[in-house]
N, C-alpha and C positions, 0 to 999 in steps of 0.2 A: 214311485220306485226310488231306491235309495241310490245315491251320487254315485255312479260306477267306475272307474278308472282305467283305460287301459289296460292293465298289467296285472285285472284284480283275472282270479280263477276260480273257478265252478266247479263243485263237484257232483256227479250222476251218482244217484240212488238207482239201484234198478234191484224189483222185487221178482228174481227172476223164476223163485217157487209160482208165481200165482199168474206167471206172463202164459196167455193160450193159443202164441205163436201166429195171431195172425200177422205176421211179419209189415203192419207198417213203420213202424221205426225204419226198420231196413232199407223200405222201398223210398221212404223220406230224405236218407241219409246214410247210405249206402259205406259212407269213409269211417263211421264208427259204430253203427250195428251190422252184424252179419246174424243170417241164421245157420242155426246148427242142426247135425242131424238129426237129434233129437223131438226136431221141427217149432225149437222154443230159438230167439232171438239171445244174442250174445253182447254185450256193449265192450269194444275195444279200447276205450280208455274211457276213464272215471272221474279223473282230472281235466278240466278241456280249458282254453283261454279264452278271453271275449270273441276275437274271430272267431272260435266255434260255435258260439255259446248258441246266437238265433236256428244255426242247423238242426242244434241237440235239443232245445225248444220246440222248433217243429215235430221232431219224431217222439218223442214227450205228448205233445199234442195230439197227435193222431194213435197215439195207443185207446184203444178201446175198453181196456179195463186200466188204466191209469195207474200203471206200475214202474212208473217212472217218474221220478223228481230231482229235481236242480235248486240247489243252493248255491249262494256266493261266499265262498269260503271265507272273505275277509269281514263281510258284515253280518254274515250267517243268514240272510234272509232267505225264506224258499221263493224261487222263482214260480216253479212249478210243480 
């Protein structure tokens, strides 16, 4: 992993055409995906700072069709 920084920020991709709403992000991390009525998942901010970063990781993780990805905006690396 590349040297991180405090103060560096992330930003969420979310491919929300192809997300099939089984709402785990949500249930992961509840303070930045909500679902909509739609019955597809919504991500409330796109920009997040390291304290958020391991949250938006997890619900990242638990998507089942992998429609979500995190980069570090300052070194560009994908997290996930």
């Amino acid at each position: 992993m590349v040297d991180e920084r405090p103060d560096d920020e992330y930003e969420i991709t979310y491919d929300r055409a192809n997300c099939i709403g089984a709402g785990a992000c949500a249930a992961v991390n509840g303070k930045n995906w909500v679902m909509k009525e739609d019955g597809k998942a919504s991500v409330l901010k796109t920009t997040i700072k390291k304290a958020e970063l391991e949250a938006n990781l997890d619900a990242a993780r638990a998507c089942p069709v992998n429609v979500i990805s995190i980069r570090n905006k300052r070194t560009g690396e994908k997290l996930i």
